[in-house]
N, C-alpha and C positions, 0 to 999 in steps of 0.2 A: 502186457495188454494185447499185445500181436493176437496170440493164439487164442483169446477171446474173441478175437472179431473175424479171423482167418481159418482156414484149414487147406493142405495139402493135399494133393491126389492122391499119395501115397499113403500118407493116414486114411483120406475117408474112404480109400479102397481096402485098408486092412480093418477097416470098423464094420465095414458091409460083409466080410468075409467072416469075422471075429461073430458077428449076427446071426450070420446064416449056420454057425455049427451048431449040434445038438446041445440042446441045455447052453445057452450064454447064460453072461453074465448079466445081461437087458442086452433091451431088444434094439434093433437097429434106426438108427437117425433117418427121419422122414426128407427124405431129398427133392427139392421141388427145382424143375425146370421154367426159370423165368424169360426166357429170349424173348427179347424185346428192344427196338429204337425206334427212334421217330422218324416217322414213313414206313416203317415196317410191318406187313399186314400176315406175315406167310409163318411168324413163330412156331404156331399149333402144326402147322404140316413138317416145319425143318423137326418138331420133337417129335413124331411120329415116328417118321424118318428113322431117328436115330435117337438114343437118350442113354442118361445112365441109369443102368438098370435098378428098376423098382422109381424111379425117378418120376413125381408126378407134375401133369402140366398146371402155370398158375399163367390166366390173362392178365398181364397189369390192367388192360383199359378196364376189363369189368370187376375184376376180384380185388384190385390193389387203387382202388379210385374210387370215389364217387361223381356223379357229373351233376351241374346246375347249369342255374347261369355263369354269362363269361365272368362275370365278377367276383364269382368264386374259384377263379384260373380252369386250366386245362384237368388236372389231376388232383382236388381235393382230397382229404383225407374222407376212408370212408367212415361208415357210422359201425357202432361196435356191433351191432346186430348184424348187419352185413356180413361186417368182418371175419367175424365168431361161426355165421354158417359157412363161408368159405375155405376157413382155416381147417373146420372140421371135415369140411369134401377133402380135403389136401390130406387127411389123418393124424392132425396134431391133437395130441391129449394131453390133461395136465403131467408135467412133468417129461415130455417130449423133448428131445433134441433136436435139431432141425438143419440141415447144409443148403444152403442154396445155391444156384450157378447160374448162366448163361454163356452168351458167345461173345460179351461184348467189354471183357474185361469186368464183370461186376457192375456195371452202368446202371444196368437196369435190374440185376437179384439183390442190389443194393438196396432198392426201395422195399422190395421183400422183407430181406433185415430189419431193415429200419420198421417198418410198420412192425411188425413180428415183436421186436425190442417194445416199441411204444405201447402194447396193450398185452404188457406181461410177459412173455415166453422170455424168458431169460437166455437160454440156450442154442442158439441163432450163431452162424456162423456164414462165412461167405468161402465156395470153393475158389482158392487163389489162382486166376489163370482160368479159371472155367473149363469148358467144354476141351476148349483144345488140350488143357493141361493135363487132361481126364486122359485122352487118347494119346498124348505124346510120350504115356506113360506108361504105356501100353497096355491099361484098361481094357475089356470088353463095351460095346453100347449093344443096346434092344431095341426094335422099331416096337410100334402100336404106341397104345393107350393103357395108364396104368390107373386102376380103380381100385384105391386102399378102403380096406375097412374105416367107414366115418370115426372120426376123432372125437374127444369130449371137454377139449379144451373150453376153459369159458376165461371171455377176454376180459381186459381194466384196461383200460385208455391212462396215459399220463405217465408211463415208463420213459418215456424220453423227452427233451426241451423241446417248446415248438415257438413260434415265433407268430403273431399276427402281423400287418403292413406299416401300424404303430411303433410295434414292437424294433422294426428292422429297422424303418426310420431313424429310430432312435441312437440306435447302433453305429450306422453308418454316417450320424451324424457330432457322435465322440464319443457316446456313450458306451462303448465298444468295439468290435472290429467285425464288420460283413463283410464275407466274401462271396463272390458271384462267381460259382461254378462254371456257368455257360463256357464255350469257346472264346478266343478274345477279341475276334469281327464281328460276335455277337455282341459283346460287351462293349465294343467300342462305338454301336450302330452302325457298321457297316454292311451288314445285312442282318434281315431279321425274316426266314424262310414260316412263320406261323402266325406271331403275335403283333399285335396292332399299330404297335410304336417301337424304333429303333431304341438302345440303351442302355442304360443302365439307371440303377436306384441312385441318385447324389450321394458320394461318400464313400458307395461301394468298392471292393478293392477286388479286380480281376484276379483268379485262381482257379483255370480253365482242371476238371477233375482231373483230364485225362493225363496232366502231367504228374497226379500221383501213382501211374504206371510207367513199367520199364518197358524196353521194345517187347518182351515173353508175352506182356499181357496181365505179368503178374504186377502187384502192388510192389511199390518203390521198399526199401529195406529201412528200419525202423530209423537210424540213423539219417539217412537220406531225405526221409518226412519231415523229420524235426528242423533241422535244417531249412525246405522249403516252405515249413509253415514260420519259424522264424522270421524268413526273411520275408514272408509277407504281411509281418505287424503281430502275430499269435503270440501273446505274450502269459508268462506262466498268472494265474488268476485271472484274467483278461475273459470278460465274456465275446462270447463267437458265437456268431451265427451265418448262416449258409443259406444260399438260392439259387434257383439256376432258371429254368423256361419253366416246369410246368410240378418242381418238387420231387424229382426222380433222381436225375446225376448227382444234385444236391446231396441226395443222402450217400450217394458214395463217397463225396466228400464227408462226411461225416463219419461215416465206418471210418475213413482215410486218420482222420484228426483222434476218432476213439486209437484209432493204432498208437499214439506217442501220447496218450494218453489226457486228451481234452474232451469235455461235454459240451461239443458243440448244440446248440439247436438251430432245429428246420422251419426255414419259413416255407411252408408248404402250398400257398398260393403263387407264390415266386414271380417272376417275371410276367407270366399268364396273367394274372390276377392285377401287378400293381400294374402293367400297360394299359388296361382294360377299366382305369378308375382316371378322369378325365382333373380331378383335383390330385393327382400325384406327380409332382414335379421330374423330368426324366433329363439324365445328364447323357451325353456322347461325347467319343475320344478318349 
């Protein structure tokens, strides 16, 4: 399952190489630069800067979200029509492969993935280690801006589980097993740097993403996973679902859980969403 949800720098530098010779075998995997966290306004300039070549940029706030009111959280999902024109600025066509990266361990090309998976594209992968693992490896980067010929993908929504604030409810109150992405000071209420109310969902089970990375950056080893999601309640048939602040980290947990082989779904409103509903009970500690 790994290598369905992951790809090496070393592989997706000999794919882009394998690409660019005369007559391939197909053509080369559309690479899209996702940098992005929260607070972070300078993405577009750091890919500028430097990228992997042929690598195009993608905004989460405007291309991987939709925005309402707060009660539809911070990062809704977007709408397929959106999506579908964005995918195709990016050069995804039917039958495209796709790498995705940033700098932040996967945190954030994670939700790429994930939406990417949700409305068809089968072929979605996350580069392990990202950016740095790109250059530690002694890869080439490109500055500027990279403008692929438009793509002809056309999207379907419902490739992946999603979850409404019912749904999670539910979950975390036996009907399954929620895990809450967030950090664990978030989780606990002891601070909350964006949304309305300290907390967590009742029920929830803390399962901060980032400890499914090792110090590299890269994702834990498949062994390692299993084990961590054992020991936090994932049980084999056992449905799971995931949230975190605003439906981002979340889905790295999810790539995470697809690794040892479970179909988590995303509650995509997440924290955002259920702080911001005044009838949703919130637990702390």
């Amino acid at each position: 399952m790994r290598e369905r949800v992951l790809v090496d720098a070393a592989t997706l530098a000999a794919d882009l190489q394998v690409s660019a010779a005369p007559d391939p075998v197909e053509g080369p995997p559309v690479v899209l630069d996702v940098r992005w966290a929260l607070g972070m306004t300078d993405g577009h300039d750091q890919y500028r800067a430097a990228h992997v070549p042929g690598a195009v940029y993608v905004d989460l706030d405007t291309e991987l979200a939709a925005h309402g009111a707060p009660t539809d959280g911070r990062h809704p999902l977007p709408s397929a029509a959106a999506f579908q024109q964005a995918a195709r600025r990016w050069g995804v066509s039917a039958g495209s492969r796709v790498v995705v990266y940033d700098s932040v361990g996967g945190t954030s090309a994670a939700r790429a993935w994930w939406l990417l998976r949700y409305f068809g594209v089968e072929d979605v992968r996350i580069l392990d280690g990202g950016l740095a693992a790109w250059t530690e490896a002694g890869n080439a980067l490109e500055p500027g801006d990279v403008t692929p010929e438009p793509g002809d993908v056309v999207v379907q929504p419902g490739g992946m589980p999603v979850l409404d604030a019912d749904a999670a409810a539910e979950l975390a109150d036996g009907a399954g097993l929620l895990l809450d992405a967030r950090a664990a000071e978030r989780y606990r209420g002891e601070v909350e740097p964006v949304d309305p109310q300290a907390g967590h969902v009742p029920g929830a089970v803390s399962a901060p993403t980032t400890e499914n990375l090792g110090p590299d950056g890269r994702f834990l080893p498949t062994g390692d996973l299993k084990r961590r999601f054992g020991e936090l309640g994932v049980a084999d048939g056992g449905t799971v679902g995931v949230y975190c602040g605003s439906g981002v980290t979340a889905s790295h947990e999810v790539a995470a859980l697809a690794i040892v082989g479970v179909d988590a779904a995303l509650y995509p409103g997440s924290w955002s969403q259920w702080s911001n509903d005044p009838s949703r009970p919130v637990a702390v500690g």
